[in-house]
C-alpha positions as CSV (number, residue, x, y, z in Angstrom):
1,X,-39.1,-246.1,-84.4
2,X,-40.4,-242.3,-83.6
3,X,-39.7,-241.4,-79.5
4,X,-42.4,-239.0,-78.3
5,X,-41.0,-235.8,-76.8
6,X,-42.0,-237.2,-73.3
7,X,-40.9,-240.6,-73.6
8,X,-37.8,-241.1,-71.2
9,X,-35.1,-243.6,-72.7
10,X,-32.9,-244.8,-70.3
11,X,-28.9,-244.2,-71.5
12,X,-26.8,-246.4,-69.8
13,X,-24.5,-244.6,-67.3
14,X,-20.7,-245.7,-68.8
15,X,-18.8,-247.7,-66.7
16,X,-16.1,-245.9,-65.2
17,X,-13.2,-247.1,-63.2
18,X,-13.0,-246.6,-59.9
19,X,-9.7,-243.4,-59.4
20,X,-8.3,-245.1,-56.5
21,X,-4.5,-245.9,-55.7
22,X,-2.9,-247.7,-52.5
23,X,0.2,-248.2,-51.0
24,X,1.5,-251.9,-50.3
25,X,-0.4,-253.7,-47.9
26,X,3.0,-254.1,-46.6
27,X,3.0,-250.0,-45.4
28,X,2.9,-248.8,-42.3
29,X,4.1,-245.5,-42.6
30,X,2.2,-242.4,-43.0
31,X,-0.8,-240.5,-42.1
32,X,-3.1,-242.0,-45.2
33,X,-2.4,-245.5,-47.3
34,X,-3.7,-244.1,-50.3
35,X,-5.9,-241.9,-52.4
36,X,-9.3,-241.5,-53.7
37,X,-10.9,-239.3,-56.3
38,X,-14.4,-239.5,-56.4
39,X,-16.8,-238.0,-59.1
40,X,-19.0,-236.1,-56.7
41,X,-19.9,-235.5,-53.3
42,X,-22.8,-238.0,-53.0
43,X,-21.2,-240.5,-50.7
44,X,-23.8,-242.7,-50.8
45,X,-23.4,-243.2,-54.5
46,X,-19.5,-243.2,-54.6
47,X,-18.9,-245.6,-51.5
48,X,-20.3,-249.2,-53.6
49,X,-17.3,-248.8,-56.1
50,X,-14.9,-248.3,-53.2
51,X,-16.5,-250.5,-50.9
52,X,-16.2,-253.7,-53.5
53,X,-12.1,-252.7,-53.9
54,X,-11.4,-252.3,-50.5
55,X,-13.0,-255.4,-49.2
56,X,-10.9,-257.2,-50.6
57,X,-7.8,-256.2,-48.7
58,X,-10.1,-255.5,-45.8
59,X,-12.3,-258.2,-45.1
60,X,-16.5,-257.1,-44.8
61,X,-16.3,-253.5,-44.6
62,X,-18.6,-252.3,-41.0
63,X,-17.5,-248.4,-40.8
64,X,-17.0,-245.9,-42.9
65,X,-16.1,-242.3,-41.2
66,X,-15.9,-239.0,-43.0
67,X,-16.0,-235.0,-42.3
68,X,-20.1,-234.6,-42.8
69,X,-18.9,-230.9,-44.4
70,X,-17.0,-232.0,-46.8
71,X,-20.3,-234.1,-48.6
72,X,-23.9,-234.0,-49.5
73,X,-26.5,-235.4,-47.1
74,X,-25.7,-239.1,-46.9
75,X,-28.3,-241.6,-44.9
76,X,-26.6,-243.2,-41.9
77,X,-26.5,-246.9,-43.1
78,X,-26.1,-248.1,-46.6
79,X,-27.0,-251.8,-47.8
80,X,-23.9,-253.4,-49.8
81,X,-23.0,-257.2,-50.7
82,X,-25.5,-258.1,-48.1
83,X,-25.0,-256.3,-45.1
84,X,-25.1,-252.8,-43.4
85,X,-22.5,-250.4,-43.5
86,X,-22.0,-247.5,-40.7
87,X,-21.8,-243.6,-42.0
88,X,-20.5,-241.9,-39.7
89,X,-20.1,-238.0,-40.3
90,X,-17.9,-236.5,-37.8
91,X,-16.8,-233.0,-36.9
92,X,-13.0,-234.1,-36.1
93,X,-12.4,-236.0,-39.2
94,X,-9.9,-234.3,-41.3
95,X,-12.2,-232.9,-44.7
96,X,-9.1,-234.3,-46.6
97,X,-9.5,-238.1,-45.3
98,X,-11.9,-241.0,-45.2
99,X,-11.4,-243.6,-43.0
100,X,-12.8,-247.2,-44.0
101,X,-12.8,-250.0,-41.1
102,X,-13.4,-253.6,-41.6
103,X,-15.3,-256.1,-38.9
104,X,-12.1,-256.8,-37.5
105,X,-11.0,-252.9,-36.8
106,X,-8.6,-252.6,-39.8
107,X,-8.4,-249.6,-41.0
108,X,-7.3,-247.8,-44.3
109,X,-7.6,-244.1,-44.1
110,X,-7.6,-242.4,-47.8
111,X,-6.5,-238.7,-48.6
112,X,-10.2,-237.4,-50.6
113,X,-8.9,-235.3,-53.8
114,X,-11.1,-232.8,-54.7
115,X,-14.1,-234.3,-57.7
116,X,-13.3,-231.0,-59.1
117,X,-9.5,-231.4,-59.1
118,X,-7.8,-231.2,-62.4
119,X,-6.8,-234.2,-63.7
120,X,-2.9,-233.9,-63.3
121,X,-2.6,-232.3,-60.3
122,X,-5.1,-235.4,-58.9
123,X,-2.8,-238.2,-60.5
124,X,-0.1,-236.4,-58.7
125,X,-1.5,-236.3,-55.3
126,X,-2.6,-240.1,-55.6
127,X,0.8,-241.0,-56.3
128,X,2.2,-239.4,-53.8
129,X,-0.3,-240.4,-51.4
130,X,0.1,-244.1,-52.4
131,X,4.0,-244.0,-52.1
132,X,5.4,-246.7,-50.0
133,X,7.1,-244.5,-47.9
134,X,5.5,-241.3,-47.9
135,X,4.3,-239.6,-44.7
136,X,3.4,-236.2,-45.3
137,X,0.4,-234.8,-44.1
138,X,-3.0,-234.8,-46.1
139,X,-3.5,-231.6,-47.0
140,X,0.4,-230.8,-47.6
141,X,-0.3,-233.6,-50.4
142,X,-2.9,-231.6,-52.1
143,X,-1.1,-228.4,-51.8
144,X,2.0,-229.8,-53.5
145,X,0.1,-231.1,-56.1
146,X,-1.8,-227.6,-56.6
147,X,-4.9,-228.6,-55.1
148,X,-6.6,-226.6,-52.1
149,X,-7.2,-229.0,-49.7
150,X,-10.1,-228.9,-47.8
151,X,-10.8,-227.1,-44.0
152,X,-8.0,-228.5,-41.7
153,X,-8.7,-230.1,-38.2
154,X,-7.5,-227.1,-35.9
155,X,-4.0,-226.5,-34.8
156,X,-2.4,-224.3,-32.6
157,X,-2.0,-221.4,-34.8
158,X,1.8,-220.8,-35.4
159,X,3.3,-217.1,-36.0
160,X,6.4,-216.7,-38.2
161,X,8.6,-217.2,-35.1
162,X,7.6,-219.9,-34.1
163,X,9.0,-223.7,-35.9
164,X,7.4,-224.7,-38.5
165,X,8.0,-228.1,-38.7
166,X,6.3,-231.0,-36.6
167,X,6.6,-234.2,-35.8
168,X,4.8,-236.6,-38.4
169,X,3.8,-240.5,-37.8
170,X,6.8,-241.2,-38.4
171,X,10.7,-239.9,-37.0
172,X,10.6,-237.6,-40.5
173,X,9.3,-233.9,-39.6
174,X,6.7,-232.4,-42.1
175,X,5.6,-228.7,-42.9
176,X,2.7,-228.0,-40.8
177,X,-0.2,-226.3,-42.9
178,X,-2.5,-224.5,-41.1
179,X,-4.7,-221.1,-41.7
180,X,-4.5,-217.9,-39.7
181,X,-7.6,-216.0,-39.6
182,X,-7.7,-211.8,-40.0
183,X,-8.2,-210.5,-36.9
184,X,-9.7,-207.0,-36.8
């Protein structure tokens, strides 16, 4: 069989697991209960993958909120398993966390790593993430791992005299990160 120079042939995309990692159900500790590392920044075509996974410790998924910077264009509503599904890009989302709520209000709130995160430094921020007890801040994840995180929400910017610890979720303080901008 001869193929034209203009014929298209579909390839089949390869089937590639979804890089996601979870704490216990059993968890309550912690700013995030997991991880994701998605392959791009097209929401809409990384959310199905997650979606499936998630409902099954969620229940119908109804929500899904996000920082709008930190991804392309995505449509306000996606169709999956039968029913609609909120997008709602926010302003005050942190650009390091996705938050994913069911029809009964759960919630699971996932640290985002980087798609162009190199692949050792994102296994080690989704294991840390997904640790049972773990309760460090999102984007103190991805820096201990070596990964920039994203713009932070913002915080009270602290000089070097001030403490630089605060509270987390939990009793156990945590390194604040935040940015301090040049001032002229």
């Amino acid at each position: 069989m001869s193929v034209s120079p203009r014929q298209i042939i579909p390839v089949p995309r390869a089937r590639q697991s979804l890089r996601l990692r979870l704490k216990p159900s059993e968890s309550t500790v912690g700013y995030v209960d997991g991880a994701w590392w998605p392959r791009s920044r097209d929401l809409a075509a990384e959310l199905p993958a997650l979606v499936k996974v998630l409902s099954v410790r969620l229940g119908p998924v109804w929500r899904i909120v996000f920082a709008y910077t930190s991804w392309d264009d995505a449509p306000r509503r996606i169709q999956l398993g039968g029913h609609s599904i909120r997008l709602e890009g926010v302003r005050s989302q942190d650009e390091n966390v996705i938050s994913v709520v069911s029809l009964d209000r759960q919630r699971i709130h996932l640290l985002v790593i980087p798609p162009d995160a190199g692949k050792t430094a994102s296994h080690d921020a989704m294991m840390t993430a997904a640790g049972r007890d773990n309760a460090d801040a999102p984007a103190l994840i991805l820096t201990m791992a070596g990964i920039r995180p994203g713009t932070l929400i913002p915080v009270p910017c602290l000089t070097p005299d001030d403490v630089d610890m605060v509270p987390s979720r939990t009793s156990r303080p945590v390194l604040a990160l935040h940015s301090v901008s040049a001032r002229a």
